[in-house]
C-alpha positions in Angstrom: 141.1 26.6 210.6 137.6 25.4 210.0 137.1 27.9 207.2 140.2 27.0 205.2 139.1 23.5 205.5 135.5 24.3 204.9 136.9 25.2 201.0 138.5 22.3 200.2 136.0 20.1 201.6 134.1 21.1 197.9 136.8 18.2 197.1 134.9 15.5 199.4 131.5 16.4 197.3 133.1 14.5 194.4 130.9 12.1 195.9 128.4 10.8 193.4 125.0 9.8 194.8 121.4 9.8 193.7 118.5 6.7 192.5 117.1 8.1 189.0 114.8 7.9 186.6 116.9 7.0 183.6 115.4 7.6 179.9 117.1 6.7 177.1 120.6 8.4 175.5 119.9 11.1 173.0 122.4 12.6 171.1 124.3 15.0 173.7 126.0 18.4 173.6 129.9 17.9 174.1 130.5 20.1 177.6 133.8 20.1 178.9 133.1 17.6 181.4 130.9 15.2 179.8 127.8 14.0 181.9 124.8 12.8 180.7 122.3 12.3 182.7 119.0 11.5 180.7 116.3 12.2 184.3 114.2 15.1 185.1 116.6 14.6 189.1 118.6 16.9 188.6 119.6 17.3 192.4 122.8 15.2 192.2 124.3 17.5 188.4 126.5 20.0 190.3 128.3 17.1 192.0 128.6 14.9 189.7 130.3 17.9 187.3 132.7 18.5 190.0 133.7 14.7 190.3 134.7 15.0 186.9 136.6 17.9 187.4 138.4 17.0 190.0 139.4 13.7 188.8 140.5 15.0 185.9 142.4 17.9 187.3 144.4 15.6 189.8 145.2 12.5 187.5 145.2 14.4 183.8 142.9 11.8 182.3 139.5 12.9 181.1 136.4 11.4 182.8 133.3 10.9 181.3 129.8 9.6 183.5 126.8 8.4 181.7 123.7 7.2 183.2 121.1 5.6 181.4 117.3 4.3 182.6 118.1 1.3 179.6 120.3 0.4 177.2 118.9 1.0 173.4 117.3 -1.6 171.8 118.8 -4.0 170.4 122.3 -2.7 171.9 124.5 -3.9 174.1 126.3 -2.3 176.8 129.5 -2.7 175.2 128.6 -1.4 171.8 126.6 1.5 173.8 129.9 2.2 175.5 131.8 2.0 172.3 129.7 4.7 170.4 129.8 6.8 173.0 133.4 6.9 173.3 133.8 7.2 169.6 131.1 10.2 169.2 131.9 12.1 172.0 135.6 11.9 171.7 136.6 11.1 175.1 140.3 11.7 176.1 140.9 13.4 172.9 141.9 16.6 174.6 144.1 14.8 177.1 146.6 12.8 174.6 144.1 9.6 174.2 143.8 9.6 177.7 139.8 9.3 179.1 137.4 6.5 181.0 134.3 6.4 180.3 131.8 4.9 183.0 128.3 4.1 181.7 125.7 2.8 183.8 121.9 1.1 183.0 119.3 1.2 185.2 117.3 -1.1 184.3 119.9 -4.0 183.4 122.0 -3.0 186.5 124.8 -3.1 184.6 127.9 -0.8 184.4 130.7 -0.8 181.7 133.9 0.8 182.3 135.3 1.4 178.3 139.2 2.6 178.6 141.2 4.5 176.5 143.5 2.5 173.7 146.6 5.0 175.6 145.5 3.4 179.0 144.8 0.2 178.6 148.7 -1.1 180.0 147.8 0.6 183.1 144.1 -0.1 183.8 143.7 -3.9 182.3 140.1 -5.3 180.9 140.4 -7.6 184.7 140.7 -5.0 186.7 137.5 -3.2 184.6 135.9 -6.4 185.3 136.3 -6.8 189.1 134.7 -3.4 189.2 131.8 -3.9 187.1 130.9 -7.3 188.8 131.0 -5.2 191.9 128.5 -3.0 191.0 125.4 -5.3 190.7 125.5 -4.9 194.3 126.5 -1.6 195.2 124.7 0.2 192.9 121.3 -0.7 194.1 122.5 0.1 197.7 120.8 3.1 199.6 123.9 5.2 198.4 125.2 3.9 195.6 127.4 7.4 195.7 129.8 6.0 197.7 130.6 3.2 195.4 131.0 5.6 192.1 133.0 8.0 194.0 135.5 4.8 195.0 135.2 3.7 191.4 136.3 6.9 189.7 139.0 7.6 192.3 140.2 4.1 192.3 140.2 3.9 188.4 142.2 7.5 188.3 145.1 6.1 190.4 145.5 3.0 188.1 145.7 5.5 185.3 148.4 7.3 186.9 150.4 4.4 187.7 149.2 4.0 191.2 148.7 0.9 192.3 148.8 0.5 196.0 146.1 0.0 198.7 143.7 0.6 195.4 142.2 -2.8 195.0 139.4 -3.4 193.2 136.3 -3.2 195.4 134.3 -6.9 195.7 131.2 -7.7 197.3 130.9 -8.3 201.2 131.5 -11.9 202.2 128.3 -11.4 203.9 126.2 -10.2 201.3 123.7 -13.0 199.8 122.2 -12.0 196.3 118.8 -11.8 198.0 119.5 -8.8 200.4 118.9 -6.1 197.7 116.6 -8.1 195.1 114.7 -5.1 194.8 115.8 -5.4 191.0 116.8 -2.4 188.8 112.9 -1.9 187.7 112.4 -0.8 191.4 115.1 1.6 191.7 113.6 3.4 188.6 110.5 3.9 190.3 111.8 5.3 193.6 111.8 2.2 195.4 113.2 2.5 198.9 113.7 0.2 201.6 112.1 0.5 204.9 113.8 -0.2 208.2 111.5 -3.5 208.5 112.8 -4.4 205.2 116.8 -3.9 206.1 116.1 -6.0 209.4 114.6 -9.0 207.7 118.0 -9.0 205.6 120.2 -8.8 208.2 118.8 -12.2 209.7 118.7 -13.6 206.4 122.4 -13.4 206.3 124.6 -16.5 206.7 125.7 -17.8 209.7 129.3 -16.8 211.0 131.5 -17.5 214.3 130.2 -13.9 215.9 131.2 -15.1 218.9 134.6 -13.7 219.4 133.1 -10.6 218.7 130.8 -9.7 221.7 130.4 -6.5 223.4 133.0 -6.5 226.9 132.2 -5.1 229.9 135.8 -3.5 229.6 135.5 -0.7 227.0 139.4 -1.5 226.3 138.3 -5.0 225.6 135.6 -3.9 223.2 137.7 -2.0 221.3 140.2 -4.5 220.7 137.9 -6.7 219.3 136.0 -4.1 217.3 139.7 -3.9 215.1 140.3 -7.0 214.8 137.0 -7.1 213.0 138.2 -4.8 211.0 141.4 -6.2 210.3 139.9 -10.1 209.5 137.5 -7.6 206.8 134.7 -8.3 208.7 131.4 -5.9 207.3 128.6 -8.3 208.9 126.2 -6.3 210.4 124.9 -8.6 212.5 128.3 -8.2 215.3 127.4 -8.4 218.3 129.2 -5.6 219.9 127.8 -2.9 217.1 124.9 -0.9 218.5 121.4 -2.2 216.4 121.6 1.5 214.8 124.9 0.8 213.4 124.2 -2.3 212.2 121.0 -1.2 210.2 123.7 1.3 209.1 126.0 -1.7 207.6 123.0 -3.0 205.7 122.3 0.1 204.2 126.2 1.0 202.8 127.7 -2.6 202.7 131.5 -2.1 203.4 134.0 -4.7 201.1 136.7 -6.3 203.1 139.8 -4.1 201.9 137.3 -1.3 203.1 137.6 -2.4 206.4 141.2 -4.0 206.7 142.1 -0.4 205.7 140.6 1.2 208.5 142.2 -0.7 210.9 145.6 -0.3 209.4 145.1 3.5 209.4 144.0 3.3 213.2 146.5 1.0 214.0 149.2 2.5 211.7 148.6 6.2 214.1 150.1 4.6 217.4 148.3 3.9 221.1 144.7 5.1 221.0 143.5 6.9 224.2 140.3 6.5 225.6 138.0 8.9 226.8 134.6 9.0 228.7 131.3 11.3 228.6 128.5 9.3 230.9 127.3 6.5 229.1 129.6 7.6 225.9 133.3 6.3 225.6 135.8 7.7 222.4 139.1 5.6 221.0 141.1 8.6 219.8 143.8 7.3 217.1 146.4 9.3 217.2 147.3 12.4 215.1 148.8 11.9 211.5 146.7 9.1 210.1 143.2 9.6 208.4 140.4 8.5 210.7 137.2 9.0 212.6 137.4 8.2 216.3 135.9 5.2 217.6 132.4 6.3 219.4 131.5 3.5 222.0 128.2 3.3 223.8 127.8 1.8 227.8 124.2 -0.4 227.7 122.2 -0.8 230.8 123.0 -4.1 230.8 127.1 -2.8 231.5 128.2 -3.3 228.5 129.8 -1.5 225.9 129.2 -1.4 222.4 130.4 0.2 219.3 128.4 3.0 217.6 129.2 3.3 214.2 126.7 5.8 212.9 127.8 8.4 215.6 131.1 8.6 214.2 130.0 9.6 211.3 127.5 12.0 212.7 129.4 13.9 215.7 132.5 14.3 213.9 134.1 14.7 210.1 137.6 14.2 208.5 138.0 16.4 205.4 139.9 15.9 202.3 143.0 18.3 203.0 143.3 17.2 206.6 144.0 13.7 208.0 143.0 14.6 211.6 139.2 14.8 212.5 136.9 17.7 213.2 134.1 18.3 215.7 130.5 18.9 213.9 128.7 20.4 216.9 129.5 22.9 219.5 127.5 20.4 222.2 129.4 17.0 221.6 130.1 15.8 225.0 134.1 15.4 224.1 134.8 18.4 223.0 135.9 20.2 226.1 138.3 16.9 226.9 139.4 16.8 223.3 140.4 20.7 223.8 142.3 20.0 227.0 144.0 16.9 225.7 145.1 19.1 222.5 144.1 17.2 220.0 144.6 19.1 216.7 141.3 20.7 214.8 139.7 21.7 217.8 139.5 25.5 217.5 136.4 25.4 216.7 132.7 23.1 215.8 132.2 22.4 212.1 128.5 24.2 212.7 129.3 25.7 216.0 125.8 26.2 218.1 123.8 26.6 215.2 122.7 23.3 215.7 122.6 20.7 218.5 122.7 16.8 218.6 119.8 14.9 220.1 119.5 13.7 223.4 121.2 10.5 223.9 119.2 7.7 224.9 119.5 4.5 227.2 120.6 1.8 225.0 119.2 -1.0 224.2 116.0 0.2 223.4 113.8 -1.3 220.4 114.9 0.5 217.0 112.3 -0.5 215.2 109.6 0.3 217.9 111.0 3.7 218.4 110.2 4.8 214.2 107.2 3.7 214.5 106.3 5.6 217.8 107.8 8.6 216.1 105.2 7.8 213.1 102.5 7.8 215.2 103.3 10.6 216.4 103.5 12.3 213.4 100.3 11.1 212.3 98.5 12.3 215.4 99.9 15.8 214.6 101.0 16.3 211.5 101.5 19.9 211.5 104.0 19.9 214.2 107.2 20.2 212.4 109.3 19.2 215.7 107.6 15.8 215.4 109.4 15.4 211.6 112.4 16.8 213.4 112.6 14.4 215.8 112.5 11.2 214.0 114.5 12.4 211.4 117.3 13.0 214.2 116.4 9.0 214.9 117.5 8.1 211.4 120.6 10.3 211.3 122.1 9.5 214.9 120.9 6.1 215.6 121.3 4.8 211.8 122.9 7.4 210.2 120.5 6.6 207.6 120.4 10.0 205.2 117.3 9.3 202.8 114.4 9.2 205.4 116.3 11.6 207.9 116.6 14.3 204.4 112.6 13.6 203.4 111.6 14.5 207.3 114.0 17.6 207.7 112.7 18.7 204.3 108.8 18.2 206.3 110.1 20.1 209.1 111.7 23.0 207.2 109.1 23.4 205.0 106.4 23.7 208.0 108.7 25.7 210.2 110.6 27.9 207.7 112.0 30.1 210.1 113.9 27.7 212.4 116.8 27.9 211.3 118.6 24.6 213.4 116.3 22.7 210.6 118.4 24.7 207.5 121.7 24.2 209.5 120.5 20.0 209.7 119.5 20.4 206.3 123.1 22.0 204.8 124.9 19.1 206.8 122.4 16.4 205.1 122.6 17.7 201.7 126.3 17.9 201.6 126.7 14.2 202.7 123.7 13.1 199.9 125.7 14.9 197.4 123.0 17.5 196.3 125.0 20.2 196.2 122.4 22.5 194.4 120.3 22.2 197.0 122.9 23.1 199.9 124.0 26.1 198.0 120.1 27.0 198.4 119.7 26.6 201.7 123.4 28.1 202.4 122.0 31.6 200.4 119.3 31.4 203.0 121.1 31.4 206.0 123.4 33.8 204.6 120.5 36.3 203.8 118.8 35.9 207.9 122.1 35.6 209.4 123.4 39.4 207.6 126.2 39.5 210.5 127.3 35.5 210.4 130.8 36.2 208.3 131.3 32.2 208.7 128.3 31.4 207.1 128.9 34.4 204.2 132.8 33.1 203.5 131.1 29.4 203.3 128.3 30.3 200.7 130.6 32.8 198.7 133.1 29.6 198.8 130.9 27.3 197.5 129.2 29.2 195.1 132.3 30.3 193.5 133.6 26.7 193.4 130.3 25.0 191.9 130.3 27.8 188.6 130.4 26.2 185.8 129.2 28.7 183.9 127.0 27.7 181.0 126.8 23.7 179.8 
């Protein structure tokens, strides 16, 4: 089961990602899937090719994706946009049909220029909505998610699809100020420390939170965590999220259609059950409706809160199936989950190869905890377990990818042969969209595990999926 899915989860790396170093547009090569991406990172091409692909392939309309440090002088992003359409022929060899998305840097501005044989489907308002949207989202910490919502949002208008794919608009909660890096910083490989996102979140406006406190009934919490959701609520400052999860809001701000459609999807799959692992609880939605479980956490102060980010990191949801998959052999529900036959759960995503961290008491201080594990490092900065360990920090507690990929990539690099940093590593890369280097580090566990069929099928699966031959 796992391996099928495992092949057409290449479909969920259509996810574009990636800060760069943008230089200015030279006259391109026409591949078949245009991309032009004028960096020396390079780390984000492979997915970005198969967005195209894939967008194309499903909605028959041609997709372009160009990404610029600056506009040319004296040009303005529509004339830029324009030219580009007009030199690279874009939707020519689909009937007229073909988008172009182009993207400056520096101006922190995106244009979305549509076809004249599209334009009754995907109007200049709708382009608009979009493109006002992205002054925030694209100078999030993964401005991926918000391209890979654009392109597939945009596709469905194309095809005359028109439900549940609203434009995307900013957070209610978002002031202007929260990510005033500015696009000069982003150029330079600005990124935001965990001091930085906590300042934000108090900066945020004031709202009635009240409602929204942490029960002592995990029932109760629940309850109140979806109706969150369903009033659009994306503040990260509620009460009953765990502090990880809401540094994890800060860092990928989620729009309120985002949110209302999470709850209808939970609510739309009938009762929920509730199950319990020590100080961990689990909302299960039921089977036939595409989400993540619910992953709540009991304080020591008897409460119960809701953990975000470890939904996202003990278990997935791939594209071809609606019902959610375990990640590791060692989650504490997976036995229950087994007994209670819910469906996927043959088998863990990454089976024992890797292990989740030790859980600990909650609340503890977030921001004291990083800089322990800094200290640490400094004191030894050899040990690669040290990298290891506050990289698992970032992931589990904030499900924050960029620091937790820069300290795996410490730890693998000073302890090559362990091989639970590769496995940590393949996950990572996969869910930062850089698929070039998971295909490395999936032909290195292939090569020292010889016997590991799972891991062979995987990287002969991926490999063959991200050809594109020459380009």
């Amino acid at each position: 089961m796992i391996r099928r899915t495992i092949l057409a989860y290449v479909a969920v790396l259509a996810a574009l990602g990636g800060v760069f170093a943008w230089y200015h547009i030279r006259a391109p090569q026409r591949p078949e899937y245009v991309l032009i991406n004028e960096t020396d990172q390079h780390d984000f091409d492979l997915a970005f090719r198969m967005s195209l692909k894939l967008a194309e392939k499903n909605s028959g309309i041609e997709n372009a994706l160009v990404l610029l440090k600056s506009l040319p002088p004296s040009k303005s992003i529509e004339q830029t946009a324009a030219e580009l359409v007009s030199r690279l022929r874009i939707g020519a060899r689909r009937n007229g049909r073909g988008i172009l998305y182009l993207y400056a840097a520096k101006e922190n501005l995106l244009k979305i220029e549509v076809s004249y044989a599209l334009e009754g489907d995907i109007p200049d308002l709708f382009c608009r909505r979009l493109e006002a949207a992205a002054k925030t989202y694209m100078l999030s910490e993964v401005p991926q998610d918000f391209l890979s919502e654009l392109i597939i949002t945009t596709n469905l208008r194309g095809m005359g699809t028109q439900d549940k794919t609203g434009a995307v608009a900013q957070p209610r909660w978002l002031m202007a100020e929260f990510l005033s890096g500015g696009a000069g910083a982003i150029s330079q490989g600005y990124r935001r420390t965990l001091e930085d996102y906590q300042r934000a979140i108090r900066r945020l406006p004031a709202a009635d939170l009240g409602k929204f406190a942490p029960s002592r009934d995990p029932a109760e919490t629940v309850e109140r965590y979806l109706t969150s959701l369903a009033a659009g609520i994306g503040d990260p400052r509620l009460p009953l999220l765990t502090e990880g999860s809401g540094v994890f809001r800060s860092i990928v701000p989620r729009n309120e259609e985002q949110q209302q459609r999470i709850n209808e999807f939970f609510r739309s799959a009938g009762a929920h059950r509730l199950l319990f692992a020590d100080s961990l609880g689990l909302a299960i939605p039921g089977a036939g409706k595409s989400n993540l479980p619910i992953v709540l956490r009991r304080g020591t102060d008897d409460l119960w809160y809701v953990d975000e980010a470890k939904a996202w990191t003990y278990f997935h949801r791939f594209e071809d199936n609606v019902n959610f998959f375990v990640k590791f052999a060692d989650n504490p529900f997976f036995a229950a989950l087994r007994s209670q036959h819910v469906p996927n759960m043959d088998g863990a995503v990454y089976g024992d190869h890797v292990r989740t961290p030790q859980l600990s008491e909650y609340p503890f201080a977030l921001t004291a905890a990083v800089q322990a594990g800094e200290t640490k490092i400094r004191a030894a900065p050899s040990v690669a377990a040290n990298y290891a360990e506050l990289a698992d920090l970032y992931l589990f507690e904030m499900n924050w990818l960029t620091p937790a990929v820069d300290l795996y990539e410490k730890a693998a690099a000073l302890s090559p042969d362990e091989l639970a940093y590769r496995w940590r590593l393949v996950d990572l890369y996969l869910n930062t969209s850089r698929a070039e280097k998971m295909l490395s580090e999936l032909r290195y566990l292939a090569e020292r595990l010889p016997g590991d069929k799972q891991t062979h099928d995987w990287y002969q699966a991926y490999k063959k999926a991200y050809d594109f031959g020459s380009f």
